[in-house]
PDB file of N, CA, C and O in Angstrom:
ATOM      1  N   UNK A   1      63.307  99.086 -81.910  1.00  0.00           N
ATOM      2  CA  UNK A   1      63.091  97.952 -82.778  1.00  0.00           C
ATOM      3  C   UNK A   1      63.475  96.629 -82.093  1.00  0.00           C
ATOM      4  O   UNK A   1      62.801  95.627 -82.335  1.00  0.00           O
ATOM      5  N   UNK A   2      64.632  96.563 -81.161  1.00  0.00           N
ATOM      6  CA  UNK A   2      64.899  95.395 -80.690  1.00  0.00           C
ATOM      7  C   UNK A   2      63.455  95.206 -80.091  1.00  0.00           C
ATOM      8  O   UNK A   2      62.946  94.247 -80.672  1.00  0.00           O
ATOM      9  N   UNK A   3      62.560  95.758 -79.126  1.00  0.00           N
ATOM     10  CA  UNK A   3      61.963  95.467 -78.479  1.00  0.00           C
ATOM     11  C   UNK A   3      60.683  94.504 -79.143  1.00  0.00           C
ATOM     12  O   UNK A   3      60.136  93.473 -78.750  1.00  0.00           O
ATOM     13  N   UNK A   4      60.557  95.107 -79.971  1.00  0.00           N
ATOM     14  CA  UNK A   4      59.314  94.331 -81.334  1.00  0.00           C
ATOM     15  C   UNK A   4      60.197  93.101 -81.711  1.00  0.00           C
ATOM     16  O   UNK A   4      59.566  92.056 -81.556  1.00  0.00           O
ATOM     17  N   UNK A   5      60.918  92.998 -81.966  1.00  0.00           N
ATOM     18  CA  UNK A   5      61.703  91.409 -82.552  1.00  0.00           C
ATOM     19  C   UNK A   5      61.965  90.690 -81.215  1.00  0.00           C
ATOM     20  O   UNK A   5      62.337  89.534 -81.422  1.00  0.00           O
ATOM     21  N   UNK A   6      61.889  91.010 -79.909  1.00  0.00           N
ATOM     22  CA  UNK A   6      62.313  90.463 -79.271  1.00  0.00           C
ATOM     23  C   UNK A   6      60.672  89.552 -78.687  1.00  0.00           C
ATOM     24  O   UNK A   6      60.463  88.415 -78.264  1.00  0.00           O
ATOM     25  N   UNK A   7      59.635  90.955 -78.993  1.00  0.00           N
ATOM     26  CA  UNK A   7      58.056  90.348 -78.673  1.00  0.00           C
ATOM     27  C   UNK A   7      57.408  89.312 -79.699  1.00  0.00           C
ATOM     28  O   UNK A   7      56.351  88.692 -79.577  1.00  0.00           O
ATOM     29  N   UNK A   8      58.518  89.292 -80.958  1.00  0.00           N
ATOM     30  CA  UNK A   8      57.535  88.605 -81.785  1.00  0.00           C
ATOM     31  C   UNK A   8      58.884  87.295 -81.520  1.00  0.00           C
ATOM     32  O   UNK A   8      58.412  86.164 -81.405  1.00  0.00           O
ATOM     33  N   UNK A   9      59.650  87.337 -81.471  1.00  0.00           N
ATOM     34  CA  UNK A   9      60.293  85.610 -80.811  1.00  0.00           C
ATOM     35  C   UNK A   9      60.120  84.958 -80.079  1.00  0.00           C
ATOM     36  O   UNK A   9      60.612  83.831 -80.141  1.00  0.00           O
ATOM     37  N   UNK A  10      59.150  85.440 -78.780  1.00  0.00           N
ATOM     38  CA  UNK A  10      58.618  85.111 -77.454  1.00  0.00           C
ATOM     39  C   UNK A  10      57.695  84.854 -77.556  1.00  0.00           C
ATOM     40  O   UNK A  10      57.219  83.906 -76.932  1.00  0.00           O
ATOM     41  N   UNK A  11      56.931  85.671 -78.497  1.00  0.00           N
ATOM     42  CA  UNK A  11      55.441  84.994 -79.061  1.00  0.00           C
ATOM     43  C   UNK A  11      55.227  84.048 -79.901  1.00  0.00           C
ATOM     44  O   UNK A  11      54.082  83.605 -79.817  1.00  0.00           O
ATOM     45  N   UNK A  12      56.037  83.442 -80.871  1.00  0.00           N
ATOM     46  CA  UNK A  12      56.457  82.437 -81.633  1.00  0.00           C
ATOM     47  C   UNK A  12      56.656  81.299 -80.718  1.00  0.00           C
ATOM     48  O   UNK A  12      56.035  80.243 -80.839  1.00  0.00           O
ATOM     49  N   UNK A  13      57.719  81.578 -79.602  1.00  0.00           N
ATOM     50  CA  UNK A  13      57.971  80.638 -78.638  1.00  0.00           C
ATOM     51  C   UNK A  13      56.877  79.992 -78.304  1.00  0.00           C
ATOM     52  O   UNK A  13      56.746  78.784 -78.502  1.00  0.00           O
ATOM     53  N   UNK A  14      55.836  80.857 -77.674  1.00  0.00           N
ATOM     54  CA  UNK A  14      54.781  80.716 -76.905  1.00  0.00           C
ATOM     55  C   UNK A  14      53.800  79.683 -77.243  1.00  0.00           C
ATOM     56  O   UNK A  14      53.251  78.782 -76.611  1.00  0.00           O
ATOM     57  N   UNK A  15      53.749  80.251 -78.845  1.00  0.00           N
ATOM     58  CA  UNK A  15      52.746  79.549 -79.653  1.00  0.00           C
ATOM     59  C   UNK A  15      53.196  77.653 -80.030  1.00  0.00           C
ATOM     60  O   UNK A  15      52.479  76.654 -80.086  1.00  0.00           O
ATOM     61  N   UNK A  16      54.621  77.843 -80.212  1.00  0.00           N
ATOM     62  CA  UNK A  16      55.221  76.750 -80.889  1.00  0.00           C
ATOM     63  C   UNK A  16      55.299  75.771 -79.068  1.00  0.00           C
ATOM     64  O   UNK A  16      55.179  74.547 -79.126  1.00  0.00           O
ATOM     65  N   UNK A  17      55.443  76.258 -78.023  1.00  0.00           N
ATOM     66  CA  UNK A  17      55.501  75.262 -77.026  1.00  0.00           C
ATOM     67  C   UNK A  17      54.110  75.160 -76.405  1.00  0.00           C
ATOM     68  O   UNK A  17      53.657  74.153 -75.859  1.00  0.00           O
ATOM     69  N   UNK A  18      53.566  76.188 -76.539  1.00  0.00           N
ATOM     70  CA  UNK A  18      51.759  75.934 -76.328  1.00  0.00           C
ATOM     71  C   UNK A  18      51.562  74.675 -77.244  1.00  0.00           C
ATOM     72  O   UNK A  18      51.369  73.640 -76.607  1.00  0.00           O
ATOM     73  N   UNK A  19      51.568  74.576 -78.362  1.00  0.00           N
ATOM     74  CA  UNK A  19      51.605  73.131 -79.346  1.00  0.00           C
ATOM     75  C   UNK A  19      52.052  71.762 -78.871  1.00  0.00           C
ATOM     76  O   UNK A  19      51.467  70.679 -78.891  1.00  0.00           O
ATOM     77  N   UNK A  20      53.379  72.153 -78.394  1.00  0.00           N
ATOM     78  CA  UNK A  20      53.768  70.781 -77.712  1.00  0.00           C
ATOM     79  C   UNK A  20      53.156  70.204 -76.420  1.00  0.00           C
ATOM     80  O   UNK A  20      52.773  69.079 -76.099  1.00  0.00           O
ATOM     81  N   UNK A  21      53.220  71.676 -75.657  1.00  0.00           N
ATOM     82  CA  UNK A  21      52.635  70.975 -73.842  1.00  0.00           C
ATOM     83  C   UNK A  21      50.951  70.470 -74.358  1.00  0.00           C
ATOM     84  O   UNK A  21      50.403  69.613 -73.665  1.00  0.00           O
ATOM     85  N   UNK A  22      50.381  70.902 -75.281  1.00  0.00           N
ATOM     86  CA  UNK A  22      48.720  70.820 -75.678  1.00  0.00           C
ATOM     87  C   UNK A  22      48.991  69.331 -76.282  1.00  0.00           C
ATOM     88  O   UNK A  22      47.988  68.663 -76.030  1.00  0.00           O
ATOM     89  N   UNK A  23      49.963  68.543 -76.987  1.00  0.00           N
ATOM     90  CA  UNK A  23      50.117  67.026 -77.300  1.00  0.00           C
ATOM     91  C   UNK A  23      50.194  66.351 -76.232  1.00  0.00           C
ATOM     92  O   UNK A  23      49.480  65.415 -75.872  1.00  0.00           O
ATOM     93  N   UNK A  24      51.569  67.098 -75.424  1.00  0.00           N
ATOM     94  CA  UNK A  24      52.222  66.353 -74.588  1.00  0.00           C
ATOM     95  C   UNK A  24      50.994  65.913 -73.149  1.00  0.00           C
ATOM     96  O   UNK A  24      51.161  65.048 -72.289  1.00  0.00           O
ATOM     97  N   UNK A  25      50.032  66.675 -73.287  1.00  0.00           N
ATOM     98  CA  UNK A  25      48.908  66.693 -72.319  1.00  0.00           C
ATOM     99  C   UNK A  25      48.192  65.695 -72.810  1.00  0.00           C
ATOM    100  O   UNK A  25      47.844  64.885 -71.951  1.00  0.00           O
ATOM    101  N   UNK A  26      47.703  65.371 -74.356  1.00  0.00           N
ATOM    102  CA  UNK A  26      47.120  64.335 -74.436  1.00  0.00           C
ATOM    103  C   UNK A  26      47.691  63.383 -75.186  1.00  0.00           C
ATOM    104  O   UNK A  26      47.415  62.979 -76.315  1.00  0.00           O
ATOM    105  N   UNK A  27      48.661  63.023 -74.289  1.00  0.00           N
ATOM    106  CA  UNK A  27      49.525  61.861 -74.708  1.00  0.00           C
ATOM    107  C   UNK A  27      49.281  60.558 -75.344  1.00  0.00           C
ATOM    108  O   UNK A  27      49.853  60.038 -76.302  1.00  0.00           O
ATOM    109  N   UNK A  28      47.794  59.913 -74.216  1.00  0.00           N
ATOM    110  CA  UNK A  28      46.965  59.077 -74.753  1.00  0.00           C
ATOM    111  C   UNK A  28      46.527  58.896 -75.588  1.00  0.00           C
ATOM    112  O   UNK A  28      46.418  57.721 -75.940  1.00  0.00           O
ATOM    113  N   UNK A  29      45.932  60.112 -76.531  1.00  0.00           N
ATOM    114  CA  UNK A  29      45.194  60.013 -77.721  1.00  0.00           C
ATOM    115  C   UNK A  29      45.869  59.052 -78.747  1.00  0.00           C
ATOM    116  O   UNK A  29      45.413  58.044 -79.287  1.00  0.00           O
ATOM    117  N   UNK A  30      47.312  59.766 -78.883  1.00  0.00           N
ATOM    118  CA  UNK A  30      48.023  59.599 -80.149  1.00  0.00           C
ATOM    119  C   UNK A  30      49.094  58.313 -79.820  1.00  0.00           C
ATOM    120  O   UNK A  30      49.705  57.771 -80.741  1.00  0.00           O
ATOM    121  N   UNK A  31      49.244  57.901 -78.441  1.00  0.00           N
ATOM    122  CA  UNK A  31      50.663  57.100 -78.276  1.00  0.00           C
ATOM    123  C   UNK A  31      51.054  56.270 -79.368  1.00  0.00           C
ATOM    124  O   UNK A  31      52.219  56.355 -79.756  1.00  0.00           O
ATOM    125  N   UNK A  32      50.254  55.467 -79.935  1.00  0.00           N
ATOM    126  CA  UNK A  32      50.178  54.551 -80.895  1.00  0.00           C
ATOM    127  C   UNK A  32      50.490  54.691 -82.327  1.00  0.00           C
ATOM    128  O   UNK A  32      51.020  53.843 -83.045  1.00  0.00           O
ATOM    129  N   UNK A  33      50.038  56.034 -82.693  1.00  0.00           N
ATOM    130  CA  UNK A  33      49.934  56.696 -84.061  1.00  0.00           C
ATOM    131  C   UNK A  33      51.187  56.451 -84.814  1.00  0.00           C
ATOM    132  O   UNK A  33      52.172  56.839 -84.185  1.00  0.00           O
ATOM    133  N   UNK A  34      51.460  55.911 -86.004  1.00  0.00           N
ATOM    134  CA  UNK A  34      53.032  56.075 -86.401  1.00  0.00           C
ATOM    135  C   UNK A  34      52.860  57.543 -87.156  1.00  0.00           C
ATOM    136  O   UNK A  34      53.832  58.297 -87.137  1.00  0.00           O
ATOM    137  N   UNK A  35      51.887  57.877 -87.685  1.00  0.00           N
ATOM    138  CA  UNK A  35      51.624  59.035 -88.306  1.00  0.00           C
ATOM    139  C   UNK A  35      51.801  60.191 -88.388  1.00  0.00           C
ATOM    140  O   UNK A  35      50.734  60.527 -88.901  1.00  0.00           O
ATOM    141  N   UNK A  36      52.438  61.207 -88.250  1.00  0.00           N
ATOM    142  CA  UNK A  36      52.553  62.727 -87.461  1.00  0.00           C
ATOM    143  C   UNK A  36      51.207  63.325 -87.544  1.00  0.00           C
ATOM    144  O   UNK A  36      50.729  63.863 -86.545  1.00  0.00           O
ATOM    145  N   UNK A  37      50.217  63.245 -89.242  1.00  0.00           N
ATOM    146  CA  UNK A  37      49.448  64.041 -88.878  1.00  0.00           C
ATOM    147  C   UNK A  37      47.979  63.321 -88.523  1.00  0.00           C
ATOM    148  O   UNK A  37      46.925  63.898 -88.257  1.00  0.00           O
ATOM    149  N   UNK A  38      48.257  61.759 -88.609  1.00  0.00           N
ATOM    150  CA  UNK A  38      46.773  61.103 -87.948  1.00  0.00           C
ATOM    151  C   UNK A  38      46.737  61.806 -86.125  1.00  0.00           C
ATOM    152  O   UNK A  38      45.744  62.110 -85.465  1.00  0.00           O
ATOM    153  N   UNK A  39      48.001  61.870 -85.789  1.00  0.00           N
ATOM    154  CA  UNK A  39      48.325  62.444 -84.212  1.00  0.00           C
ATOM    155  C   UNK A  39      47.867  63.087 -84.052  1.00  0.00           C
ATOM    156  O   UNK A  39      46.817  62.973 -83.419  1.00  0.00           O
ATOM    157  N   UNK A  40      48.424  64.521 -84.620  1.00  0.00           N
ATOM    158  CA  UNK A  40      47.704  65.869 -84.645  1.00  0.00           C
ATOM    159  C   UNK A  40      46.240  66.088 -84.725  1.00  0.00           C
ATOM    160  O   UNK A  40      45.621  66.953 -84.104  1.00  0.00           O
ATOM    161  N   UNK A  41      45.594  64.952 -85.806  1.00  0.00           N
ATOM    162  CA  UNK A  41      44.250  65.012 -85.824  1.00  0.00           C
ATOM    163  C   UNK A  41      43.641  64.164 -84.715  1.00  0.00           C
ATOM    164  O   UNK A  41      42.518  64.362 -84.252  1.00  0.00           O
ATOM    165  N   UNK A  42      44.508  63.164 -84.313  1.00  0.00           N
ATOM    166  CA  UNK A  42      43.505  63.010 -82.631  1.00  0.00           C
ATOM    167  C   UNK A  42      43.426  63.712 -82.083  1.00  0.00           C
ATOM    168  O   UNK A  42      42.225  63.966 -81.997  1.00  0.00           O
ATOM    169  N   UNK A  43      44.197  64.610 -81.299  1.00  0.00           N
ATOM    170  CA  UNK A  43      44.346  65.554 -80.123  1.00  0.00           C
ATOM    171  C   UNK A  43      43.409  66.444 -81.054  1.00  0.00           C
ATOM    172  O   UNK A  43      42.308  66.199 -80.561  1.00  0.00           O
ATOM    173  N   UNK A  44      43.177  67.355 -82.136  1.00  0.00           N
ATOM    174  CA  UNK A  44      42.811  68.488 -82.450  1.00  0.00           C
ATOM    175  C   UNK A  44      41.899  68.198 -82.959  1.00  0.00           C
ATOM    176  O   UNK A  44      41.007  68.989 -82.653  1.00  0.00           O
ATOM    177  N   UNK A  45      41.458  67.208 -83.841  1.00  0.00           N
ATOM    178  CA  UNK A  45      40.356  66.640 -84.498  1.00  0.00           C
ATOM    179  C   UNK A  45      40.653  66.699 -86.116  1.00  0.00           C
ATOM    180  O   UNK A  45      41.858  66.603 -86.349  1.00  0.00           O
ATOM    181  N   UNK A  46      39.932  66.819 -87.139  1.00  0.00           N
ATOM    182  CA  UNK A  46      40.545  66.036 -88.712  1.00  0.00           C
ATOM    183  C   UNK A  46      40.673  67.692 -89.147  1.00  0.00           C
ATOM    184  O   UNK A  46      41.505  67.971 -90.011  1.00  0.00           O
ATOM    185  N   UNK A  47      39.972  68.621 -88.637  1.00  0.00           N
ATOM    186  CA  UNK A  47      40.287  70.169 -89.716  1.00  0.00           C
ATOM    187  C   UNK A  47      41.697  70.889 -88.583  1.00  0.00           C
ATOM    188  O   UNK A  47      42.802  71.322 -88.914  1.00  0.00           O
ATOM    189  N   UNK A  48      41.244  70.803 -87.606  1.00  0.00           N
ATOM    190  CA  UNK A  48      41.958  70.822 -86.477  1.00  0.00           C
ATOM    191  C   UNK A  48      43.620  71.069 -86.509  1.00  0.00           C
ATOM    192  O   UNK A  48      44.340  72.067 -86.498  1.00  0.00           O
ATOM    193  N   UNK A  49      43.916  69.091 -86.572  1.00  0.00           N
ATOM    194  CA  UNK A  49      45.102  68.684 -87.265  1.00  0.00           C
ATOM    195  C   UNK A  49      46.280  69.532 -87.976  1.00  0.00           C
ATOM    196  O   UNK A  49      47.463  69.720 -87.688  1.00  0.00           O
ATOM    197  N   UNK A  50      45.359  70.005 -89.134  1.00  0.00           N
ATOM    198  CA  UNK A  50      45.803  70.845 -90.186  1.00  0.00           C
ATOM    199  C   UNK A  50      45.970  71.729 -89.873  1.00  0.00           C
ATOM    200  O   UNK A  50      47.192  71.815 -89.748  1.00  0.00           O
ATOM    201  N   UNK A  51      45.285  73.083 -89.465  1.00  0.00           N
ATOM    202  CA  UNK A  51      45.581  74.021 -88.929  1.00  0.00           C
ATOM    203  C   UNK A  51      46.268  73.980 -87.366  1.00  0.00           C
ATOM    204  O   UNK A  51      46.763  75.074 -87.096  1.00  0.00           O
ATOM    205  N   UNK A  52      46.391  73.132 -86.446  1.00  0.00           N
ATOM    206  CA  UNK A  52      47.517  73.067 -85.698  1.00  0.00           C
ATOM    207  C   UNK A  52      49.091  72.970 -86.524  1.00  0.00           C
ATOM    208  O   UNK A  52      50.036  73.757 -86.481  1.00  0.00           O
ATOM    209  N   UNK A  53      48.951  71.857 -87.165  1.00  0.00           N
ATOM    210  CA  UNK A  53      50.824  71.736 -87.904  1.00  0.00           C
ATOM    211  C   UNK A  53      50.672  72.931 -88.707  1.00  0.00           C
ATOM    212  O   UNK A  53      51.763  73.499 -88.761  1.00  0.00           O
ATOM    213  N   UNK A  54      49.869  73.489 -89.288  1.00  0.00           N
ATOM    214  CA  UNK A  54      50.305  75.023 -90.120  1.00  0.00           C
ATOM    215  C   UNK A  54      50.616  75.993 -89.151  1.00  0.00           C
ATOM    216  O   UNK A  54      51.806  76.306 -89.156  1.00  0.00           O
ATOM    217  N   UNK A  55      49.913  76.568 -88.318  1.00  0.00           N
ATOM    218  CA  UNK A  55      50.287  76.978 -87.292  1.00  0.00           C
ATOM    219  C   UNK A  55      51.663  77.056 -86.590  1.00  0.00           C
ATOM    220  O   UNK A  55      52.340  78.036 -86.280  1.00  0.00           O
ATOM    221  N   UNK A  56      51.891  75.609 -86.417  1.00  0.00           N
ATOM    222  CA  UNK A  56      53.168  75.649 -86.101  1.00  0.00           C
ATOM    223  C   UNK A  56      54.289  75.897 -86.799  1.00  0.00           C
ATOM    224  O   UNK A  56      55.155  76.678 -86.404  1.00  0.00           O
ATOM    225  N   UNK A  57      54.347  75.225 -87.920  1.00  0.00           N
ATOM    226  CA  UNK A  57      54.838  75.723 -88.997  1.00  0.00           C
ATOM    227  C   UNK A  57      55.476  77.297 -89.365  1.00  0.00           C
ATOM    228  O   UNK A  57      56.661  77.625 -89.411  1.00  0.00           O
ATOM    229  N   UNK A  58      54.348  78.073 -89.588  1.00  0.00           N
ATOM    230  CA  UNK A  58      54.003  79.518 -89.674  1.00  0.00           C
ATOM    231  C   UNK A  58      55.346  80.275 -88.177  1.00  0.00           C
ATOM    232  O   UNK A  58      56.241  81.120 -88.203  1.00  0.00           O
ATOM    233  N   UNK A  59      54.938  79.643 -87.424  1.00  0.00           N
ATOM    234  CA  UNK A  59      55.135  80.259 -86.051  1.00  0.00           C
ATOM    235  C   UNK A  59      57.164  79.625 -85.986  1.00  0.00           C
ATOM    236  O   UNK A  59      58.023  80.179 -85.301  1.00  0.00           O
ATOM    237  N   UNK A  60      57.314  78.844 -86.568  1.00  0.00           N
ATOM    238  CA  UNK A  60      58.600  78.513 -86.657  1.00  0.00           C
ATOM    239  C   UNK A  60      59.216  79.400 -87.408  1.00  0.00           C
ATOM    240  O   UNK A  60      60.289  79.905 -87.078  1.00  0.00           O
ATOM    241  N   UNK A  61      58.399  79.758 -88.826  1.00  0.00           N
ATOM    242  CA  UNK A  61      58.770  80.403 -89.581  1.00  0.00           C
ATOM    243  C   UNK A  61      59.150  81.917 -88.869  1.00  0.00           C
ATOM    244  O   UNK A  61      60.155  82.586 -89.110  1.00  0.00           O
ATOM    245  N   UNK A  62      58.386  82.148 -88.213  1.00  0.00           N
ATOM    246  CA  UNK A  62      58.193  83.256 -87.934  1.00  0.00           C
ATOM    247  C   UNK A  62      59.532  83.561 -86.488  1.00  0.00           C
ATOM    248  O   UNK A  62      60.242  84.520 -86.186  1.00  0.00           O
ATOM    249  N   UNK A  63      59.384  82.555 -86.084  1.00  0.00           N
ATOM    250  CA  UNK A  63      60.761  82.528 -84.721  1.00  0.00           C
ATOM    251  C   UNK A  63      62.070  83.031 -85.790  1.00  0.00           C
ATOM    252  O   UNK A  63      62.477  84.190 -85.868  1.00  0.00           O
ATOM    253  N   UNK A  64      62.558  81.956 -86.511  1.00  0.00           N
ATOM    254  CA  UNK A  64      63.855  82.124 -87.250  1.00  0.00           C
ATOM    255  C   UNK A  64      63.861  83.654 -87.843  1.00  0.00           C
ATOM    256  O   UNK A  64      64.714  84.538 -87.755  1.00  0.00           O
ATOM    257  N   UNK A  65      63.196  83.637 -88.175  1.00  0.00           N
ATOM    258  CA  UNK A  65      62.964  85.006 -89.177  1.00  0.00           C
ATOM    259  C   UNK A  65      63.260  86.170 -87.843  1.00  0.00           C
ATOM    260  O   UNK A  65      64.076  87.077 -88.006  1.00  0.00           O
ATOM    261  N   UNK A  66      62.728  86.058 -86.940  1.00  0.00           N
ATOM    262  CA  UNK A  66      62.917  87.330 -85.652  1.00  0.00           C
ATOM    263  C   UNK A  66      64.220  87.017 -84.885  1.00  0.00           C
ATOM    264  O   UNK A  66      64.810  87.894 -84.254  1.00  0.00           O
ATOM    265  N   UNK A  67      64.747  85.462 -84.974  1.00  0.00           N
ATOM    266  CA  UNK A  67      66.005  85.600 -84.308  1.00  0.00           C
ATOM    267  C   UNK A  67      67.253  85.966 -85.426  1.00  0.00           C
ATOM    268  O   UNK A  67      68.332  86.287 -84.928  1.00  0.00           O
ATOM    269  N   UNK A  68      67.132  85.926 -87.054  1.00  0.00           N
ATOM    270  CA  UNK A  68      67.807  86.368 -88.043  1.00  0.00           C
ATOM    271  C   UNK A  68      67.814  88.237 -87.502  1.00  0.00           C
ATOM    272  O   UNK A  68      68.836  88.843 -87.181  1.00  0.00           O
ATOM    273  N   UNK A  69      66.586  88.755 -87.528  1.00  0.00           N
ATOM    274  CA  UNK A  69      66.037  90.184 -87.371  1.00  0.00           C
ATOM    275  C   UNK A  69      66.831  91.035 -86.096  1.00  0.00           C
ATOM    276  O   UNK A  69      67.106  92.217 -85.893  1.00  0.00           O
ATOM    277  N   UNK A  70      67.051  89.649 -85.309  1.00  0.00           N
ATOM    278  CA  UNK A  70      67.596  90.282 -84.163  1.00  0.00           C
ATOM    279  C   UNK A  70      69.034  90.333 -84.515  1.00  0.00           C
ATOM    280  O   UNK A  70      69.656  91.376 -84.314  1.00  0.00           O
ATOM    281  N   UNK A  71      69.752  89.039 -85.147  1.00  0.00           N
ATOM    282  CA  UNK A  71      71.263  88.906 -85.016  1.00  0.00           C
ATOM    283  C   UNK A  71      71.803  89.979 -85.998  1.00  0.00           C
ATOM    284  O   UNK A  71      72.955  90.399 -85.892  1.00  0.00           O
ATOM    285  N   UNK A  72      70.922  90.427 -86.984  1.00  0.00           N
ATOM    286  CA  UNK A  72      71.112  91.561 -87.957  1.00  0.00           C
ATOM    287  C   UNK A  72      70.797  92.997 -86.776  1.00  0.00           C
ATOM    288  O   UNK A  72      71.433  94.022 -87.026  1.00  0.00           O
ATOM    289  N   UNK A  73      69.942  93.015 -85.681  1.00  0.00           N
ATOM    290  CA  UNK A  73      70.496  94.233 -84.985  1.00  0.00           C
ATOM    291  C   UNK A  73      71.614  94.378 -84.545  1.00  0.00           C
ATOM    292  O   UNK A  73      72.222  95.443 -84.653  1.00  0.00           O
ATOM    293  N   UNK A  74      72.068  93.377 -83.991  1.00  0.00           N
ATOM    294  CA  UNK A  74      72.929  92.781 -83.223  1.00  0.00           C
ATOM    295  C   UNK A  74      74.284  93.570 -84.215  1.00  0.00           C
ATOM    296  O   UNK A  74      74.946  94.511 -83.778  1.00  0.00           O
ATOM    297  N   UNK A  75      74.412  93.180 -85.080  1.00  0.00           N
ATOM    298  CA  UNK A  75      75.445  92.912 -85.863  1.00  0.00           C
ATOM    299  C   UNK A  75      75.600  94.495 -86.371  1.00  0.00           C
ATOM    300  O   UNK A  75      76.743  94.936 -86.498  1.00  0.00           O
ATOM    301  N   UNK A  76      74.411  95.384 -86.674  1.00  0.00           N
ATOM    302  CA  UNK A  76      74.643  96.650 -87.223  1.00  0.00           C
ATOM    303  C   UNK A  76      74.911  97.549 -86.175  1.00  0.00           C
ATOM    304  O   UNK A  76      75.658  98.527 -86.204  1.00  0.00           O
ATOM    305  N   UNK A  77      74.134  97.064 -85.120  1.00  0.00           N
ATOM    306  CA  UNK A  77      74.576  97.988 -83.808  1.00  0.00           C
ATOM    307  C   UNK A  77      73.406  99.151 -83.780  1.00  0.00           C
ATOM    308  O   UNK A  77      73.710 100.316 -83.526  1.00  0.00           O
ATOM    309  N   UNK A  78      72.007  98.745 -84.066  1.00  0.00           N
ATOM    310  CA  UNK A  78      70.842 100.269 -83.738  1.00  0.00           C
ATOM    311  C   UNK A  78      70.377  99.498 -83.353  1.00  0.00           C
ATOM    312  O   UNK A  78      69.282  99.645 -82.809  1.00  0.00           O
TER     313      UNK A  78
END
């Protein structure tokens, strides 16, 4: 079981810094934006946007939840 909580925190990772380096790449688009999600919808486009920040969202959700999953192995000892 560790091994599955440990694949789905790495994959969360993955997803949630794939998000950032994919902004941080088009830096230009958005520099200006005071907005979080007019941003998101430059780089991704207006449906885009939305399903990028859910995404991320989801995928945060989903990190905490596998590093809780883990500290509860951790803690019972299997």
């Amino acid at each position: 079981m560790h091994t599955v909580t440990i694949v789905v925190v790495f994959a969360a990772l993955t997803v949630i810094l794939g998000l950032i380096f994919w902004m941080l790449l088009h830096w230009r688009r958005f520099r200006y934006e005071t907005d979080r999600l007019t941003a998101w919808q430059d780089v991704f486009g207006r449906r885009g946007g939305k399903v990028a920040l859910l995404t991320g969202v989801i995928a945060l959700a989903v990190l905490v939840g596998g590093l809780l999953a883990y500290q509860a192995q951790l803690a019972t000892g299997s």
